[in-house]
TORNUVEX-212207 format. One line per 2 residues: number of its first residue (from 0); their letters; for each residue x, z, y of N, C-alpha, C. Coordinates in nm, 3 decimals. Atoms other than C-alpha are relative to their C-alpha. Layout:
BEGIN
NUM	a	X/Z/Y/X/Z/Y/X/Z/Y  ...
This chain:
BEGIN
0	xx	0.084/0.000/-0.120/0.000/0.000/0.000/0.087/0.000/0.125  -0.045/-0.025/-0.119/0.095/-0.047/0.345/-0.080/0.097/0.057
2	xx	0.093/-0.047/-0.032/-0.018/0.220/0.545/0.067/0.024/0.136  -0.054/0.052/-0.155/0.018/0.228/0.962/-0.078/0.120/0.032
4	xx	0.053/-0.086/-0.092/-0.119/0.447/1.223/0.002/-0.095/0.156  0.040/0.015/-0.139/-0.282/0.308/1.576/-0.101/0.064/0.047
6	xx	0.074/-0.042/-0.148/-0.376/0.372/1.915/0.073/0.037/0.063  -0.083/-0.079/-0.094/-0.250/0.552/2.177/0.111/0.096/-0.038
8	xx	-0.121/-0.107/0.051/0.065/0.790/2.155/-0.083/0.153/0.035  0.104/-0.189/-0.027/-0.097/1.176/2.060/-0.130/-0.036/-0.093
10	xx	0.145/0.020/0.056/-0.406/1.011/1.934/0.001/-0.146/-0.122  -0.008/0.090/0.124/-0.350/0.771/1.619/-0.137/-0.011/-0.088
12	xx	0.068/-0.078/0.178/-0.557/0.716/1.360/0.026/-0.096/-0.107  -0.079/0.017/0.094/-0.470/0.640/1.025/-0.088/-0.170/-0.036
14	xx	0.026/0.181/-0.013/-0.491/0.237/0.920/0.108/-0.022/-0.175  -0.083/0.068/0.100/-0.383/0.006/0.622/-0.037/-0.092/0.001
16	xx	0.034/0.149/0.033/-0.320/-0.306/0.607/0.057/-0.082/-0.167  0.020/0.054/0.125/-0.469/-0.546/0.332/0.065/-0.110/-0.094
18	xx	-0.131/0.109/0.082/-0.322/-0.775/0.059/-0.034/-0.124/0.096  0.014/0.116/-0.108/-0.480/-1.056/0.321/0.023/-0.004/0.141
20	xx	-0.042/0.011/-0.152/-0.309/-0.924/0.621/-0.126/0.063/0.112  0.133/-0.060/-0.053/-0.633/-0.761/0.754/0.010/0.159/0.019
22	xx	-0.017/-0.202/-0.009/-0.628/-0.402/0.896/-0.072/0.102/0.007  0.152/-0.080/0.026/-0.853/-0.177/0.820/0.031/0.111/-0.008
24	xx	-0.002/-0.150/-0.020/-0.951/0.167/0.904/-0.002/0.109/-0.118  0.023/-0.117/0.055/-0.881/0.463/0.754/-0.077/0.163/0.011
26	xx	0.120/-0.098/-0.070/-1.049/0.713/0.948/-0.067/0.092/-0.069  0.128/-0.015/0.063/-1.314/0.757/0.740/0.023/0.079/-0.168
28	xx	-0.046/-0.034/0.141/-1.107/0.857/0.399/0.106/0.112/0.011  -0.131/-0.054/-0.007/-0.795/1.017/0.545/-0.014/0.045/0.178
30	xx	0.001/-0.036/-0.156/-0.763/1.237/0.880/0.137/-0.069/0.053  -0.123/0.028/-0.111/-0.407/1.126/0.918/0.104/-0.097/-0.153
32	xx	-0.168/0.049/0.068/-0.078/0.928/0.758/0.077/0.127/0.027  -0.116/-0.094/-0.055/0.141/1.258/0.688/0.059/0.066/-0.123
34	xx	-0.068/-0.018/0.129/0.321/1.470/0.422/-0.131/0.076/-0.085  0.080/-0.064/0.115/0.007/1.667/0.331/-0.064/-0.126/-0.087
36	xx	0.042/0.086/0.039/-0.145/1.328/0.265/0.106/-0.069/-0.200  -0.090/0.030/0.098/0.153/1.219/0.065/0.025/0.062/-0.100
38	xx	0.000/-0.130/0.141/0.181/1.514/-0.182/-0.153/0.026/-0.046  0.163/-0.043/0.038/-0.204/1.492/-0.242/-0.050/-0.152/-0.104
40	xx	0.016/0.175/0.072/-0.229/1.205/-0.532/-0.221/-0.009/0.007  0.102/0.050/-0.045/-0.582/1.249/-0.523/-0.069/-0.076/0.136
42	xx	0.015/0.037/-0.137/-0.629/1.163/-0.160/0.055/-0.116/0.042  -0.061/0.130/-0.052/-0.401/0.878/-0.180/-0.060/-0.122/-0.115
44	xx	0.065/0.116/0.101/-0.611/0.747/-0.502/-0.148/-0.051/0.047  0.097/0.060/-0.039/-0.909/0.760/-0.299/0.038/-0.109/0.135
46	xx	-0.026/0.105/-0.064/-0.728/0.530/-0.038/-0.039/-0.118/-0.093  -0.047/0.121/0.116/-0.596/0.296/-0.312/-0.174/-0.055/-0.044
48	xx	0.151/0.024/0.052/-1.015/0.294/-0.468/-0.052/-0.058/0.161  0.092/0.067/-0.131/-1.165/0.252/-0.101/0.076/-0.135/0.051
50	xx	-0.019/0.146/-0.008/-0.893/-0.049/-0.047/-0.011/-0.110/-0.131  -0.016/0.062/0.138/-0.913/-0.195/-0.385/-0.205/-0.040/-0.047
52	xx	0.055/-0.006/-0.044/-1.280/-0.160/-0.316/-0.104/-0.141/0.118  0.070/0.046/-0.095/-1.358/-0.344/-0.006/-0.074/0.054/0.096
54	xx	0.079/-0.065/-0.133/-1.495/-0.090/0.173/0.050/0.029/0.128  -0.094/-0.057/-0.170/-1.233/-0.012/0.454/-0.092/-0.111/0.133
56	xx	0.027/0.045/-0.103/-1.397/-0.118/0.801/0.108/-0.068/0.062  -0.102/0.080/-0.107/-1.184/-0.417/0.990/0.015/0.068/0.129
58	xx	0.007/-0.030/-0.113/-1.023/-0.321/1.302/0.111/-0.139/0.075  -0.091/0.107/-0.081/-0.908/-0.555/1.570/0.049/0.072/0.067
60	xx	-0.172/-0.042/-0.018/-0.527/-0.518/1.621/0.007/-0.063/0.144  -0.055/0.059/-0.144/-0.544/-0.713/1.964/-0.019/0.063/0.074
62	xx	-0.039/-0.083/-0.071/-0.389/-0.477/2.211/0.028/0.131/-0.024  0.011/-0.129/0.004/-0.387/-0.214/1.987/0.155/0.052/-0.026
64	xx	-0.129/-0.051/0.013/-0.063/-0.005/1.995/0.007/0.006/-0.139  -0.022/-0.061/0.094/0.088/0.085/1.663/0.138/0.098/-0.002
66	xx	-0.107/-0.166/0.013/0.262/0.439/1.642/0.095/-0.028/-0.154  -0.074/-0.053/0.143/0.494/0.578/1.380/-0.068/-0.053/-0.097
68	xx	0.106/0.020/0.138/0.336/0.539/1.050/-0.039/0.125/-0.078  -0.052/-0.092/0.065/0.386/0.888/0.958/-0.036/0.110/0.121
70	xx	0.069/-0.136/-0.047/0.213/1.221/1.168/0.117/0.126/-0.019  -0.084/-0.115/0.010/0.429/1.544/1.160/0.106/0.025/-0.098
72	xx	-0.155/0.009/0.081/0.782/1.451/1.040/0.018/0.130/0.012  -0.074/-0.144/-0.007/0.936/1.797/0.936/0.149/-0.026/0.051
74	xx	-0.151/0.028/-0.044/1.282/1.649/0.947/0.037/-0.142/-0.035  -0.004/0.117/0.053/1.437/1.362/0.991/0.197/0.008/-0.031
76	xx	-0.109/-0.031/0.042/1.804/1.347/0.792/0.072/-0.110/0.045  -0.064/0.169/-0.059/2.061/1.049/0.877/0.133/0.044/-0.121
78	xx	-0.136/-0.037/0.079/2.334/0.958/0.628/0.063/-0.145/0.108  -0.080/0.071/-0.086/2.637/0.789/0.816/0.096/-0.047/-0.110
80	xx	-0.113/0.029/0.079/2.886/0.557/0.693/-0.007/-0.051/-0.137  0.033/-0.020/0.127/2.691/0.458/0.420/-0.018/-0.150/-0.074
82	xx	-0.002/0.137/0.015/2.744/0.062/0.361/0.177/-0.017/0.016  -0.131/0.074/-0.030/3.069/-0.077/0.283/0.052/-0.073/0.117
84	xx	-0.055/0.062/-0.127/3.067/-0.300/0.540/0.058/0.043/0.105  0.036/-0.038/-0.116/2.987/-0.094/0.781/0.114/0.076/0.017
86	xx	-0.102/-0.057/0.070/3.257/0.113/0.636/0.142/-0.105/0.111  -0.125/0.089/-0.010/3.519/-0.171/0.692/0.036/-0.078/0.149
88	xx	0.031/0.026/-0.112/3.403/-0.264/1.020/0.059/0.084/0.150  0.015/-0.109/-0.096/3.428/0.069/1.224/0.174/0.023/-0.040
90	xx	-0.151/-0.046/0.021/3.808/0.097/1.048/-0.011/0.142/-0.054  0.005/-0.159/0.104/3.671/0.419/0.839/-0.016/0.000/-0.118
92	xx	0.001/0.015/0.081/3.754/0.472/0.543/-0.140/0.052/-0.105  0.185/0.012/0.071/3.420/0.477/0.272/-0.016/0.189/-0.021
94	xx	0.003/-0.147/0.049/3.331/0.898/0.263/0.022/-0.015/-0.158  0.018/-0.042/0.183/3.374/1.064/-0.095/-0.123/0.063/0.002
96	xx	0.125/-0.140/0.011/3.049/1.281/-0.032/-0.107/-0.099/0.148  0.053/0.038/-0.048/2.763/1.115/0.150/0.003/0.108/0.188
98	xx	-0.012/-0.062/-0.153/2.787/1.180/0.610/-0.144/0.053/0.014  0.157/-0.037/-0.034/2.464/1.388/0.682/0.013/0.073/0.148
100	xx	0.007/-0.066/-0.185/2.345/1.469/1.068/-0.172/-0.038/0.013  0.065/-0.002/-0.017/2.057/1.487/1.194/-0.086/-0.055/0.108
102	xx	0.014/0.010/-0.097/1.789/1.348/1.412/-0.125/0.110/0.021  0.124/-0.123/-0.113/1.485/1.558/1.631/-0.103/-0.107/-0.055
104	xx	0.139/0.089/0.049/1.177/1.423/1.499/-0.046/-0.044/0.140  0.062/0.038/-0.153/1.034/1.393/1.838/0.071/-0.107/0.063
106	xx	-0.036/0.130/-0.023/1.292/1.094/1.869/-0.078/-0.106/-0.039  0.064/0.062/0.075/1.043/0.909/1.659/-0.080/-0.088/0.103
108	xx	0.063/0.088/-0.016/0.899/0.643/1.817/-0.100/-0.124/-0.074  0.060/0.125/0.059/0.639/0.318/1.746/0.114/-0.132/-0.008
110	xx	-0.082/0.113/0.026/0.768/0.024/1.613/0.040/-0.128/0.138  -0.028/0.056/-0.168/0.739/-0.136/1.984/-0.041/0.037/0.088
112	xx	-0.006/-0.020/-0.130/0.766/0.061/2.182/0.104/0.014/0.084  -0.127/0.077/-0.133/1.006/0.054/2.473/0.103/0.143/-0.050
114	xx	-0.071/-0.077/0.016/1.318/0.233/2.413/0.098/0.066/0.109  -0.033/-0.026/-0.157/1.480/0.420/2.691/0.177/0.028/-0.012
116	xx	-0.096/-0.002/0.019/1.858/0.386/2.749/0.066/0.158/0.137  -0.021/-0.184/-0.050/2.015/0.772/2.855/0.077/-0.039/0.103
118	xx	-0.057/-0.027/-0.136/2.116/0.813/3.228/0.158/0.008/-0.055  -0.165/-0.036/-0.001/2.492/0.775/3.268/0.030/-0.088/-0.148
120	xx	0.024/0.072/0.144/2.438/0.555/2.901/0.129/-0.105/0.039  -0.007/0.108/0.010/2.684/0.290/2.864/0.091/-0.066/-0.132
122	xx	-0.022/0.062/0.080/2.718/0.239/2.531/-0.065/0.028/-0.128  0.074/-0.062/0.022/2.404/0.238/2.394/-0.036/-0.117/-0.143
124	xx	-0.024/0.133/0.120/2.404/0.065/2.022/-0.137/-0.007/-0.091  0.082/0.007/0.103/2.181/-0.054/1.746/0.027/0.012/-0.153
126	xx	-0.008/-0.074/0.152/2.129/0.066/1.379/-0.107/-0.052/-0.052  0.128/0.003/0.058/1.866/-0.093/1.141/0.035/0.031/-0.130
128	xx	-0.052/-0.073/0.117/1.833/0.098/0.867/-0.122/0.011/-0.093  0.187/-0.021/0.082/1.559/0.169/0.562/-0.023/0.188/-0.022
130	xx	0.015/-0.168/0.012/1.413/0.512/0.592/-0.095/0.014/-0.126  0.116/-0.106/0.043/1.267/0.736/0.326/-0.050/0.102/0.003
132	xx	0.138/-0.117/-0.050/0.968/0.905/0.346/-0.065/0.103/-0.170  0.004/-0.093/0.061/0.973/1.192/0.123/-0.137/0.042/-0.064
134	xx	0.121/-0.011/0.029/0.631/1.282/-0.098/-0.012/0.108/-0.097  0.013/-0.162/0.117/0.697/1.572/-0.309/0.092/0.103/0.020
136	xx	-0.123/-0.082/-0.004/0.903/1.914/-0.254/0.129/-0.058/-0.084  -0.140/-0.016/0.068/1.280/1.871/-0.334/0.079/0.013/-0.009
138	xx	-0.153/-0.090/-0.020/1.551/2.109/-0.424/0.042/-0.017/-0.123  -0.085/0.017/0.147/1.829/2.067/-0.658/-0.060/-0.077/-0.125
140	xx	0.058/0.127/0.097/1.707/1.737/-0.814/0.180/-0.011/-0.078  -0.082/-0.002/0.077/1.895/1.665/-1.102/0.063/-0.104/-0.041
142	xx	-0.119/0.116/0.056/2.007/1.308/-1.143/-0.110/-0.115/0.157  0.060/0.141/-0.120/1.896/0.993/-0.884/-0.139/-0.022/-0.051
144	xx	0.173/0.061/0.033/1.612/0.899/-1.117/-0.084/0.085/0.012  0.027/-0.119/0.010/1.460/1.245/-1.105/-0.046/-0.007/0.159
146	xx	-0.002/-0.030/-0.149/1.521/1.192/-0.712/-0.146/-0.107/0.041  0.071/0.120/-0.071/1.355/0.846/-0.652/-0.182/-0.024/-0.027
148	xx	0.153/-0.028/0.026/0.998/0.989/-0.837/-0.047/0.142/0.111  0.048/-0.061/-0.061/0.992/1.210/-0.537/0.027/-0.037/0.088
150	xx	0.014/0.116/-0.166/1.001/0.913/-0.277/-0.156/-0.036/0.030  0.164/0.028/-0.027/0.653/0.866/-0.155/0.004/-0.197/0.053
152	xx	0.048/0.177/-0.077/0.748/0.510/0.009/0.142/-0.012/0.129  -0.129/0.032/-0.116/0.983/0.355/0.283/-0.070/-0.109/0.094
154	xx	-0.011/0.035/-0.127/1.022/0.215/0.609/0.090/-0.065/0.103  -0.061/0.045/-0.093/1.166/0.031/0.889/0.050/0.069/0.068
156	xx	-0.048/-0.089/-0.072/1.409/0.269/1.088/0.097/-0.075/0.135  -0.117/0.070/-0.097/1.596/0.175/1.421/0.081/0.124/0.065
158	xx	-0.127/-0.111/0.018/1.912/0.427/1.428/0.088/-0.030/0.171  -0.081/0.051/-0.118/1.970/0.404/1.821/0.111/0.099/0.025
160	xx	-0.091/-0.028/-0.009/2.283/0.529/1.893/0.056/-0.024/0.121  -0.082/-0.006/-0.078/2.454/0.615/2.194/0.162/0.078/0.024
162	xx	-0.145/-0.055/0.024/2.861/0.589/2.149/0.128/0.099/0.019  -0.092/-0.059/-0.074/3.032/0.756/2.379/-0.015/0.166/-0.006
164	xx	0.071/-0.117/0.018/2.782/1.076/2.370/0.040/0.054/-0.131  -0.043/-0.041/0.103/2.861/1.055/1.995/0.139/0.042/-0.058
166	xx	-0.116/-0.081/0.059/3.195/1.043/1.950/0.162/0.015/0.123  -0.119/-0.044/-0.087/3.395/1.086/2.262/-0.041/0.122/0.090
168	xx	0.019/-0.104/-0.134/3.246/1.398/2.444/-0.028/0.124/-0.104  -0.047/-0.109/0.056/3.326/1.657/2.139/-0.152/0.081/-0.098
170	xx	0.094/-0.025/0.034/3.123/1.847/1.900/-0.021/-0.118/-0.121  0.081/0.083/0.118/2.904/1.675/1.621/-0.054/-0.126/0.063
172	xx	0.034/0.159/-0.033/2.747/1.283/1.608/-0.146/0.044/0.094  0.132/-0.034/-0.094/2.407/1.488/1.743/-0.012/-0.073/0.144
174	xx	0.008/0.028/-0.107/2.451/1.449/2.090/-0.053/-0.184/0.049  0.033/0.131/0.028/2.476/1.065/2.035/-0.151/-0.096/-0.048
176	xx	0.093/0.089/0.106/2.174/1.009/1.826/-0.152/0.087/0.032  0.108/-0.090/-0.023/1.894/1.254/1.948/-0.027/-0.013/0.172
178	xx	0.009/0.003/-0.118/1.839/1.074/2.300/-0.193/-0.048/-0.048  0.128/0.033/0.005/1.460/1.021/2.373/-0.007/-0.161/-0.021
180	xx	0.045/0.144/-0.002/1.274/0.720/2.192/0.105/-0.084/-0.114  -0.103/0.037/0.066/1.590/0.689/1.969/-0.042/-0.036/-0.167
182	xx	0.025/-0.031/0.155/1.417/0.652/1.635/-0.108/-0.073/0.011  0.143/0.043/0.049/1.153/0.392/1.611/-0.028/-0.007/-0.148
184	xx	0.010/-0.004/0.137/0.976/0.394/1.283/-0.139/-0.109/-0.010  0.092/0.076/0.079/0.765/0.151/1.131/0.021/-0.176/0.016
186	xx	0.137/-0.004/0.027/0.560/-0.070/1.116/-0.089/0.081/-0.077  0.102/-0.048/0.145/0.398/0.019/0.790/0.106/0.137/-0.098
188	xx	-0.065/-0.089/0.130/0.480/0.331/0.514/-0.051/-0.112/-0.082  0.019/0.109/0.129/0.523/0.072/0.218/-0.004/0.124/-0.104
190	xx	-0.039/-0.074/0.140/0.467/0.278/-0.103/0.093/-0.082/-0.112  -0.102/0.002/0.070/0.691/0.354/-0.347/-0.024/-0.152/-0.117
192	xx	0.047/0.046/0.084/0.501/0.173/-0.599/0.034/-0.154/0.042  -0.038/0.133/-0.071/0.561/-0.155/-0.365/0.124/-0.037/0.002
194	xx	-0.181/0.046/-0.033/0.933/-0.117/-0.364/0.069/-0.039/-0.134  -0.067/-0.015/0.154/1.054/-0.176/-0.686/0.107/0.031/-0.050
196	xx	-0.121/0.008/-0.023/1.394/-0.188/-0.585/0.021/0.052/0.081  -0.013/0.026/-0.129/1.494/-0.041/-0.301/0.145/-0.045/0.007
198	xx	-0.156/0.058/-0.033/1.899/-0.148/-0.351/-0.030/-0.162/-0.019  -0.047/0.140/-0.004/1.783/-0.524/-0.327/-0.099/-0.047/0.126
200	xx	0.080/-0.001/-0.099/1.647/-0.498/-0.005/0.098/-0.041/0.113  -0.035/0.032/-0.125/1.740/-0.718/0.315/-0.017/0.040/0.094
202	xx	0.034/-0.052/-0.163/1.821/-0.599/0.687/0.022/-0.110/0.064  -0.072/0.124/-0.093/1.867/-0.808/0.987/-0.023/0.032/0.107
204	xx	0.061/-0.056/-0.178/1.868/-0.711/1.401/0.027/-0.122/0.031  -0.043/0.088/-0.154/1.841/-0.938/1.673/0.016/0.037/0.117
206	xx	0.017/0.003/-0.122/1.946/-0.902/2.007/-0.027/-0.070/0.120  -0.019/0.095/-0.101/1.809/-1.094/2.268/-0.002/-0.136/-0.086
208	xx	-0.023/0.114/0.093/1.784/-1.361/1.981/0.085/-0.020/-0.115  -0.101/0.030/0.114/2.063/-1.336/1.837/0.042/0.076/-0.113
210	xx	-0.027/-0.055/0.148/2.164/-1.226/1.464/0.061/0.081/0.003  -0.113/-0.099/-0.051/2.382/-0.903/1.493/0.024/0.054/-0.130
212	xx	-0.046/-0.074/0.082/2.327/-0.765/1.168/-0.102/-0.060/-0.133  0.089/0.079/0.079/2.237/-0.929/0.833/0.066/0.021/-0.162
214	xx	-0.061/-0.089/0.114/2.294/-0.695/0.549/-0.113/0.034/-0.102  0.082/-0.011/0.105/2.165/-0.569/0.243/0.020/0.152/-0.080
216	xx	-0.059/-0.139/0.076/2.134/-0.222/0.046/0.040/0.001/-0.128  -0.162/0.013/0.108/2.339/-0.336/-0.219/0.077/0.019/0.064
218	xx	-0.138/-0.040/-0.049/2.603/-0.280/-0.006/-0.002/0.183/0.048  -0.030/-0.158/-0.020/2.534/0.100/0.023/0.044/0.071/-0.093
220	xx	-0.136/-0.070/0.074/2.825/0.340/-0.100/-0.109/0.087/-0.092  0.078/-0.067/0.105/2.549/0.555/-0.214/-0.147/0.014/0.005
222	xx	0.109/0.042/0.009/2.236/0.443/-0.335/-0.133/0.077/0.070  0.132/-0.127/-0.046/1.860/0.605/-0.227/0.010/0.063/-0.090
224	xx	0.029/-0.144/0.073/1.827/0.786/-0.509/0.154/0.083/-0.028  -0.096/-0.155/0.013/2.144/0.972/-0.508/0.041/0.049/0.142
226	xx	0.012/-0.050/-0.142/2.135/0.993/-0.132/-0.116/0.147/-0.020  0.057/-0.094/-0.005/1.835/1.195/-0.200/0.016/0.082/-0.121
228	xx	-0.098/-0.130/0.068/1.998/1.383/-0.498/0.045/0.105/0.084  -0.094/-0.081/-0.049/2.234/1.485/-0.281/-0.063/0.055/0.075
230	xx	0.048/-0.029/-0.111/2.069/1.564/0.007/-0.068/0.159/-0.027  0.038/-0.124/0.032/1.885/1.823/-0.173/0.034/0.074/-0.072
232	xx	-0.117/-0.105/0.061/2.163/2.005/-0.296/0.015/0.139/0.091  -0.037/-0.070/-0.108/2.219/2.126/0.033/-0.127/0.031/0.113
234	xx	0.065/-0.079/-0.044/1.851/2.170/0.146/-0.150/-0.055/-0.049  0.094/0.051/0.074/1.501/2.158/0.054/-0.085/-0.094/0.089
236	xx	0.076/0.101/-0.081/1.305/1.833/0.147/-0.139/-0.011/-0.071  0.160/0.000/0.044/0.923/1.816/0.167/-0.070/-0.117/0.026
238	xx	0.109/0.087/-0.010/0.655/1.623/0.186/-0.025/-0.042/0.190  -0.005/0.022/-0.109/0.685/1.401/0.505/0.132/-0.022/0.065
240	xx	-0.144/-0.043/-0.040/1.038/1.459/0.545/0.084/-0.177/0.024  -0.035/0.179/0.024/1.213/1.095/0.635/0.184/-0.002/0.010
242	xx	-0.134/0.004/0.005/1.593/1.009/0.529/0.041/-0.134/0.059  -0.090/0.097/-0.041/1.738/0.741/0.746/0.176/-0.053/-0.088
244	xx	-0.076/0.003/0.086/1.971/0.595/0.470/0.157/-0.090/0.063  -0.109/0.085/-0.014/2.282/0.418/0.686/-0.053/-0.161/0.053
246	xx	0.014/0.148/-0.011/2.318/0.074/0.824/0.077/-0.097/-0.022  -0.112/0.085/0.069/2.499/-0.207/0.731/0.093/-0.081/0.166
248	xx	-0.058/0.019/-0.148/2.766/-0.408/0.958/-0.052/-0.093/0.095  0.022/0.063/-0.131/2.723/-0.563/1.282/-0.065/0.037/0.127
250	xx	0.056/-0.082/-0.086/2.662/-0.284/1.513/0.114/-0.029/0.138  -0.116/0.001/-0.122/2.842/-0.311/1.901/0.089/0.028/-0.023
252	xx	-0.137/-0.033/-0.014/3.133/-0.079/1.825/0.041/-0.050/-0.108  -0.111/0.018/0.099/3.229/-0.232/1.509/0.061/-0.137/0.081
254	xx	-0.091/0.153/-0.059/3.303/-0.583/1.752/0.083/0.005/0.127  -0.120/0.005/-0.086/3.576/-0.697/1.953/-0.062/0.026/0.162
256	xx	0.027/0.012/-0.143/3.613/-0.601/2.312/-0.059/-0.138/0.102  0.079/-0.092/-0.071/3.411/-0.635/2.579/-0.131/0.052/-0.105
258	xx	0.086/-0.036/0.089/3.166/-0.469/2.318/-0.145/-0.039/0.074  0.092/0.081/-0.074/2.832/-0.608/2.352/-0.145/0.098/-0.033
260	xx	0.040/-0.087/-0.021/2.659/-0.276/2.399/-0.141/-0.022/0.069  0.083/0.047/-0.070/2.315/-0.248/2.496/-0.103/0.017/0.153
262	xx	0.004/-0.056/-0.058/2.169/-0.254/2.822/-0.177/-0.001/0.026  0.113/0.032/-0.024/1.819/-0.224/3.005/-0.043/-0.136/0.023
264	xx	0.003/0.129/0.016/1.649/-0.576/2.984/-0.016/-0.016/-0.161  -0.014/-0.018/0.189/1.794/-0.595/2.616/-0.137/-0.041/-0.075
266	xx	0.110/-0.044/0.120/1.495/-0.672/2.348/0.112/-0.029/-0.123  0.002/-0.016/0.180/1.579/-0.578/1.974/-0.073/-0.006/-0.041
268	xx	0.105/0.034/0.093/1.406/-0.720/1.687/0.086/0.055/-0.113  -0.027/-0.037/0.114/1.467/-0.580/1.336/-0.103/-0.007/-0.116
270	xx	0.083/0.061/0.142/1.323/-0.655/1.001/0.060/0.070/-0.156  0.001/0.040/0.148/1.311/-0.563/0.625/-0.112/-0.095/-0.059
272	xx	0.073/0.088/-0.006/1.148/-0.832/0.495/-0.100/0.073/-0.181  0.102/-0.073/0.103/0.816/-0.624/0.270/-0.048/0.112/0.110
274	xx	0.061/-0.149/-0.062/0.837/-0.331/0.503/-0.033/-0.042/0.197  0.063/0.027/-0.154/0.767/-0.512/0.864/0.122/-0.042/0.112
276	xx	-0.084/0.043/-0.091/0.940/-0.613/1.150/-0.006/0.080/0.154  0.020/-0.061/-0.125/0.993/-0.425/1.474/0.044/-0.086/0.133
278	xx	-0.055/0.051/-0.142/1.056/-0.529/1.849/0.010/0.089/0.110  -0.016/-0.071/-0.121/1.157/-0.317/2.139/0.076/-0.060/0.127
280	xx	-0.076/0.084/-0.154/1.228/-0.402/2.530/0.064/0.161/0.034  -0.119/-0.155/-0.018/1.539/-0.136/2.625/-0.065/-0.039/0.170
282	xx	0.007/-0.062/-0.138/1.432/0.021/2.989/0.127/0.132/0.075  -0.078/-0.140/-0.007/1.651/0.292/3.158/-0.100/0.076/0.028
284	x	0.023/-0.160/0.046/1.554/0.661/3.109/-0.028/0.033/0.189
């Protein structure tokens, strides 16, 4: 299932769109897209029956915003460094132990909406990455496969990043990565059940048109499911919880000087091609 959230920012309501591209309300079955939803198989079988069905009410998408996809993230995790490429690019060598940092949920943005570049900003980068969205408590999972039956589904993530904040003014990558608006998410929560794969899954950004990044999660050092192994070694992840898994190369600082950093003006487009496509116009803050 795809499942979305529109309207206004604060006031969503929950949406899925159909195997014919048609979007239809949820409203009526489900108060919200969120983790209680996601850990509730009954609640997500009466989705699945009311779309499978025909009963969902059409809604017309013209003008309508679309939010997050996803209602009261608890946490959102970030693994760094986590694509060879990306690896080989930046001149760092591949971690032995997956990079974990964190972002502020409240970075979370819609899939287009405007992204705001931080006062004093000037080197303000892009990240497209596949997030998962967490659907069952989990601590001290015991092998990857163990891990990946407590993925509820995945997502389109845009991993904005501002450089200088991150790694020249001391301290942890935080500072860098927790600016307002820094985290769009969606379009759609794709369920799990939809992914089949997630290591044969295509990325790609554009800036302004052009191709910047056109990678794949086969090239990640360490897969989703032992990303989220690991992850919950070291803490417990719930229902709702979303892991930003790494991005692959062709981000500003991995290219040659004058780095082609981004400014206000700027639009980014990004894509996995199953889980949606995003667009944002960069404004200053």
């Amino acid at each position: 299932m795809k499942l979305l959230r529109v309207g206004t920012a604060g006031a969503e309501r929950p949406a899925l769109l159909d195997a014919d591209g048609v979007l239809r309300d949820l409203s009526g079955v489900v108060d919200d897209i969120d983790g209680a939803l996601l850990a509730d198989e009954a609640a997500l079988g009466r989705v699945r029956a009311a779309a499978g069905a025909g009963d969902l009410p059409a809604l017309d998408g013209t003008g309508l915003r679309v939010g997050p996809p996803l209602a009261r993230i608890g946490k959102v995790v970030c693994i760094g460094l986590n694509y060879h490429d990306h690896a080989r690019e930046t001149g760092a060598e591949p971690p032995a132990e997956p990079v974990i940092f964190f972002k502020a949920p409240d970075t979370v943005v819609g899939p287009y909406d405007t992204v705001l570049v931080p006062r004093g900003s000037t080197k303000t980068d892009w990240e497209v990455e596949l997030a998962v969205v967490i659907g069952r408590t989990a601590r001290y999972l015991g092998s990857a496969e163990e891990a990946l039956a407590h993925v509820a589904g995945y997502a389109v993530a845009h991993d904005v990043s501002e450089r200088e904040f991150q790694i020249e003014r001391g301290g942890t990558w935080d500072k860098g990565k927790n600016c307002e608006t820094f985290n769009p998410l969606g379009p759609w929560l794709v369920t799990a059940d939809d992914v089949p794969d997630p290591q044969a899954l295509s990325l790609k950004l554009w800036v302004n048109g052009e191709l910047k990044q056109d990678g794949t999660t086969a090239e990640q050092i360490f897969p989703v499911g032992e990303v989220v192994r690991y992850v919950s070694q070291f803490m417990t992840l719930y229902p709702g919880d979303v892991i930003n898994t790494g991005t692959p190369a062709g981000v500003a600082l991995g290219r040659p000087e004058p780095k082609p950093f981004l400014r206000a003006g700027d639009v980014v487009e990004l894509e996995i091609p199953g889980l949606g496509r995003q667009r944002q116009e960069l404004k200053d803050a």
